[in-house]
C-alpha positions as a Markdown table, in Angstrom:
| # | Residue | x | y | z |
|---|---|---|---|---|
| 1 | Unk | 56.1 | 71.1 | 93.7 |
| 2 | Unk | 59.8 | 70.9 | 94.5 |
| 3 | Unk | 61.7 | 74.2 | 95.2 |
| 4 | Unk | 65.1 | 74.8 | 93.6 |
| 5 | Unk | 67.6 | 77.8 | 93.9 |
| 6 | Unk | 69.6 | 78.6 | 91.0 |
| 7 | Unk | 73.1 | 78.3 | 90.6 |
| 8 | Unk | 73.5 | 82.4 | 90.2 |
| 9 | Unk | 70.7 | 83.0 | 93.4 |
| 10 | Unk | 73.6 | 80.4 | 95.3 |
| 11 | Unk | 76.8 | 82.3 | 94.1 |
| 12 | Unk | 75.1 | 85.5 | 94.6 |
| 13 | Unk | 74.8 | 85.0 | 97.9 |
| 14 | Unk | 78.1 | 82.9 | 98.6 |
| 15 | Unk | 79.6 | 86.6 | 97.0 |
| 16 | Unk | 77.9 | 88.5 | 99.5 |
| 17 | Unk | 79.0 | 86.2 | 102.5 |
| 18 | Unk | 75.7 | 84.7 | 103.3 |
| 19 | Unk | 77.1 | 81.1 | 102.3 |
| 20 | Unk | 80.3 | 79.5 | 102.8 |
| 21 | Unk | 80.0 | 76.9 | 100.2 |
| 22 | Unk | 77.8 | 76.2 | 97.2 |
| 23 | Unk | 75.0 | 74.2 | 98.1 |
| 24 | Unk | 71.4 | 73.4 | 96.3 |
| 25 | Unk | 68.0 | 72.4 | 97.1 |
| 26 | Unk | 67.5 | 69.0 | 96.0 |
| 27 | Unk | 64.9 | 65.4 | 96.8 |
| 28 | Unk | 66.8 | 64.9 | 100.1 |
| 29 | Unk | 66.9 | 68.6 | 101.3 |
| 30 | Unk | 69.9 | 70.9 | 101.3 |
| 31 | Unk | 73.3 | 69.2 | 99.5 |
| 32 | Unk | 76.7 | 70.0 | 98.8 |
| 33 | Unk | 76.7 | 71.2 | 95.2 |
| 34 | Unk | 79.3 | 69.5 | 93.3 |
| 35 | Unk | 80.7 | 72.4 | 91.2 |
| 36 | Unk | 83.9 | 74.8 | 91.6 |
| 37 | Unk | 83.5 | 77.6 | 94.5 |
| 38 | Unk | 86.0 | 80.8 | 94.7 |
| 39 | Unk | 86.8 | 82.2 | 97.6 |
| 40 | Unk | 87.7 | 85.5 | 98.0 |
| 41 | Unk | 91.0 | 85.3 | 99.4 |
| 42 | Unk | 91.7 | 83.1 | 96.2 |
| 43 | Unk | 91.0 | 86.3 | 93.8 |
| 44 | Unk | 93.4 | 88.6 | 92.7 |
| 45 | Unk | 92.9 | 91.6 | 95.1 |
| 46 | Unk | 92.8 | 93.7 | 92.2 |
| 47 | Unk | 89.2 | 92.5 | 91.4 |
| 48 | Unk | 88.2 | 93.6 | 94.6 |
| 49 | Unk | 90.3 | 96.8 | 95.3 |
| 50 | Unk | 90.0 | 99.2 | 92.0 |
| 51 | Unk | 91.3 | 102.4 | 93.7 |
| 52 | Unk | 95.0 | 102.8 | 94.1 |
| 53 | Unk | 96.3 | 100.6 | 96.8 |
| 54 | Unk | 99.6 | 99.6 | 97.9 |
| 55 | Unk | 100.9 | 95.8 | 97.4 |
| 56 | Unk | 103.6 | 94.0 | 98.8 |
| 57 | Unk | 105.9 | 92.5 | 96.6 |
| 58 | Unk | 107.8 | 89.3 | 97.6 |
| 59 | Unk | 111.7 | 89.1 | 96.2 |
| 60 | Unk | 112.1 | 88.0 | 93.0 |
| 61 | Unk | 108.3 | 87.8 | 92.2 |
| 62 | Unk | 106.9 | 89.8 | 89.1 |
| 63 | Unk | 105.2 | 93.1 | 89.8 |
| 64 | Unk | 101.4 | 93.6 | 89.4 |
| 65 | Unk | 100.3 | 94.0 | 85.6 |
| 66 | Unk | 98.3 | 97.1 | 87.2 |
| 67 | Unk | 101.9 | 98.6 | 88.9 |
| 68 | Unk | 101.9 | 102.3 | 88.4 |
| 69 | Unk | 104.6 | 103.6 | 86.2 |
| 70 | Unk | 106.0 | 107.0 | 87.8 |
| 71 | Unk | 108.7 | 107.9 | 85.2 |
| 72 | Unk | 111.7 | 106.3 | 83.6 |
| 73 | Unk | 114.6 | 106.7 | 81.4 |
| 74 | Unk | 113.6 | 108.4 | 77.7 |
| 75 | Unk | 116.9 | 106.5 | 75.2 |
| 76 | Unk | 115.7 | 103.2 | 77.1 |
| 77 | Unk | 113.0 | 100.7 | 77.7 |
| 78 | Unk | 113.3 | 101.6 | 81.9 |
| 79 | Unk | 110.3 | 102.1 | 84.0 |
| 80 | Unk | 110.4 | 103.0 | 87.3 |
| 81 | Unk | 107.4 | 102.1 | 89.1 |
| 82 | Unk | 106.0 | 103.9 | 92.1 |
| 83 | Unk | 106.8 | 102.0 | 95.4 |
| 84 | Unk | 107.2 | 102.9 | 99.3 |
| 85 | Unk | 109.4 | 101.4 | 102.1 |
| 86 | Unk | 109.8 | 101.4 | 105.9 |
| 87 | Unk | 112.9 | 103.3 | 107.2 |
| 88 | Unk | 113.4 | 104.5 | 110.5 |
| 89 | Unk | 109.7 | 104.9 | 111.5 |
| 90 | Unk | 108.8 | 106.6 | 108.2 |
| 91 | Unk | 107.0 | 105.1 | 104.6 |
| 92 | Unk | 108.7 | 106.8 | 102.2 |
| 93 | Unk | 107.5 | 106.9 | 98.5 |
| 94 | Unk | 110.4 | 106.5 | 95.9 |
| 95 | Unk | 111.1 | 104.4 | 92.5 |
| 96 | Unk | 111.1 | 100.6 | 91.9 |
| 97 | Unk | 114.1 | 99.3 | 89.3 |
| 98 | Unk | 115.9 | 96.2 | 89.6 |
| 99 | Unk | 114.7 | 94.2 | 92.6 |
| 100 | Unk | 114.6 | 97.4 | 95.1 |
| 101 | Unk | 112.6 | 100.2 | 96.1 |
| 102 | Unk | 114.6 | 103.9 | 96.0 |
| 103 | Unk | 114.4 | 106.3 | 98.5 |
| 104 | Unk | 115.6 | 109.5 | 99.9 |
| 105 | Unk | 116.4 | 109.7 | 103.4 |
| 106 | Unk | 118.2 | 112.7 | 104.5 |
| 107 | Unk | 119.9 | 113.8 | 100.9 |
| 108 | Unk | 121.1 | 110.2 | 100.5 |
| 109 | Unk | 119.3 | 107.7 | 98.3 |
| 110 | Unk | 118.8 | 104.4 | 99.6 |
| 111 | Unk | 118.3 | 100.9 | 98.0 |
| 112 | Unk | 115.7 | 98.8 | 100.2 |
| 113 | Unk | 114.9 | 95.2 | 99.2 |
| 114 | Unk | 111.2 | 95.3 | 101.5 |
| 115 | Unk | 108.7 | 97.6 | 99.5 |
| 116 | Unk | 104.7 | 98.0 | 98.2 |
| 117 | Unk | 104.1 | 98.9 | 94.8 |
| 118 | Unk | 101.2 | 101.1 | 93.9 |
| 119 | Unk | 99.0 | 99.5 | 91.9 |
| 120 | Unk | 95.6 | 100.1 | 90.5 |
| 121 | Unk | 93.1 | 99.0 | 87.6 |
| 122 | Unk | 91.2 | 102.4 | 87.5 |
| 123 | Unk | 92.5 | 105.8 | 86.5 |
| 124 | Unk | 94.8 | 108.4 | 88.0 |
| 125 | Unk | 96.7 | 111.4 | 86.4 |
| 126 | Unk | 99.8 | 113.5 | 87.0 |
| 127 | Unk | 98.5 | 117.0 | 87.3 |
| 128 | Unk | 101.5 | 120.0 | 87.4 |
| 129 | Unk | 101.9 | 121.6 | 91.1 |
| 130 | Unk | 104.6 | 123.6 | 92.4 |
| 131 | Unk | 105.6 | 125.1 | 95.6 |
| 132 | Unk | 103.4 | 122.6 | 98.1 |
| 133 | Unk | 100.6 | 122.7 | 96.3 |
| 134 | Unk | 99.0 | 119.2 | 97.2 |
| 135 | Unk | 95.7 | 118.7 | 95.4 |
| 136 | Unk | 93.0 | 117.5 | 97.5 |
| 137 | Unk | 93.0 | 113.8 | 95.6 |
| 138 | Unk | 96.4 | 113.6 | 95.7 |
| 139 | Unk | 97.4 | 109.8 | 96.4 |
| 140 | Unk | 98.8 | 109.4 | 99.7 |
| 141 | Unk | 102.1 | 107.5 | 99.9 |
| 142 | Unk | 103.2 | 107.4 | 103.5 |
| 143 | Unk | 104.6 | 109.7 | 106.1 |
| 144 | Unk | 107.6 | 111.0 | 107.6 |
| 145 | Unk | 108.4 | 112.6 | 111.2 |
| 146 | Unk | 104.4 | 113.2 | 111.3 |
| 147 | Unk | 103.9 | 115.0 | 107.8 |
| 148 | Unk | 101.8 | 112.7 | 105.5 |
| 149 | Unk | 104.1 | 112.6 | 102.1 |
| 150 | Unk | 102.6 | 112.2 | 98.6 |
| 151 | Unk | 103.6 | 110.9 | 95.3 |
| 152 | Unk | 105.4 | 113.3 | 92.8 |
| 153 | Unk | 107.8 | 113.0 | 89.4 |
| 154 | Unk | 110.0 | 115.8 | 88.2 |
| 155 | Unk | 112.0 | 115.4 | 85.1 |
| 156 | Unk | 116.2 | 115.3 | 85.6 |
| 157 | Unk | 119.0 | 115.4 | 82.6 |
| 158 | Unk | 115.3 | 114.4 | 80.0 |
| 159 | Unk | 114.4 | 111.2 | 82.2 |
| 160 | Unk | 111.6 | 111.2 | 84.2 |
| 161 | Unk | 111.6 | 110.2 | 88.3 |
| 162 | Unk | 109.6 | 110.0 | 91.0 |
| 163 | Unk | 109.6 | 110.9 | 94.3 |
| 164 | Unk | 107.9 | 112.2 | 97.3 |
| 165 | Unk | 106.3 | 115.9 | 98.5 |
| 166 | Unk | 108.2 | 117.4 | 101.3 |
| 167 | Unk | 108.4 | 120.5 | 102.3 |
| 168 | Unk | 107.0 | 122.2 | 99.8 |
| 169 | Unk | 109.1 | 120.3 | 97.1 |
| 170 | Unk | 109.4 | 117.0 | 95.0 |
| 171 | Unk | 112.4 | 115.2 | 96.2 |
| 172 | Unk | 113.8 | 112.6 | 93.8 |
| 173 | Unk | 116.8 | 110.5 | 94.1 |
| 174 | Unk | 119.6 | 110.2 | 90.9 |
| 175 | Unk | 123.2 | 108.5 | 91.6 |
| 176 | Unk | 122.9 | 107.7 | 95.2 |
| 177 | Unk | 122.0 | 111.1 | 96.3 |
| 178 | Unk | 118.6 | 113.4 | 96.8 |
| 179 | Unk | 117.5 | 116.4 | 94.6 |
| 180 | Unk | 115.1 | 118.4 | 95.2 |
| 181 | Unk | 113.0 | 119.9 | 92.6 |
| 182 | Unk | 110.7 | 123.1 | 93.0 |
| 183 | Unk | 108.3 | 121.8 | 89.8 |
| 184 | Unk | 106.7 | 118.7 | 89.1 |
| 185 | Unk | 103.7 | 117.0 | 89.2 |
| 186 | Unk | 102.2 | 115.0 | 91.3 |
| 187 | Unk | 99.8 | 111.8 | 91.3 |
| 188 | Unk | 95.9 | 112.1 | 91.9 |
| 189 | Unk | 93.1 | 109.8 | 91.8 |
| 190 | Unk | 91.3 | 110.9 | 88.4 |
């Protein structure tokens, strides 16, 4: 009686790392089995991470289908998408349109062309907050001078922006400068 392990037994365990390649029991022992093999790192990573995760974007590449829209403009087709960039030893959360990733640094707003996007293939929720509040799964989005900063959105003039928590507040950035907003809301992990 000749043993034989199934194709689903062989990717089962290729998917849990037990095998590197697909390989099946045949006459002459242990071949190479001819058929396709994914590897992992060859998988979108959003069939692997479903919780909100940041992604880095490469210039002039399209963003994730699973981007996380954090506002936009209400008499136009504009998104902004939530996004986060490096500046002067601080992530700092802000809104993606056109190629860069806005931010507020010191009450200016600042266009930076290296930047994640948030993306995600499972639920989260904007959920209103004022005066600090930071709900316990609020989505982290970086950090500043020590203080961890999360994702909010506050409307401005009937659009829609996001921004990051600090200090108690939602700070948003319109026409090249920082507001700050005592309501808002801010994103959880629903």
């Amino acid at each position: 009686m000749k043993s034989r392990i199934s194709i689903t037994t062989i990717l089962s365990l290729f998917a849990l790392g037990f095998i590197s390649s697909a390989y099946a029991f045949h006459e002459r022992g242990w071949e190479r089995h001819p058929m396709p093999v994914v590897h992992p790192h060859m998988v979108p990573a959003h069939h692997f991470m479903r919780h909100p995760h940041w992604t880095t974007i490469i210039i002039n590449h399209p963003l994730p289908e699973t981007a996380i829209i954090g506002g936009g403009i209400t008499d136009s087709d504009t998104e902004f998408y939530i996004c986060r960039a490096p500046y002067h030893g601080g992530m700092y959360p802000g809104r993606f349109i056109d190629g860069r990733c806005y931010i507020g640094f010191n009450g200016d707003e600042l266009a930076l062309p290296h930047y994640e996007i948030l993306e995600t293939s499972e639920g989260t929720a904007w959920v209103a907050a004022n005066a600090g509040y930071i709900p316990p799964d609020a989505i982290q989005a970086g950090y500043e001078n020590g203080r961890t900063l999360y994702v909010c959105q506050a409307p401005f003039h009937g659009n829609m922006y996001p921004g990051k928590i600090f200090g108690g507040s939602c700070h948003i950035t319109v026409g090249g400068r920082e507001v700050i907003m005592s309501r808002y809301n801010i994103l959880i992990q629903a």
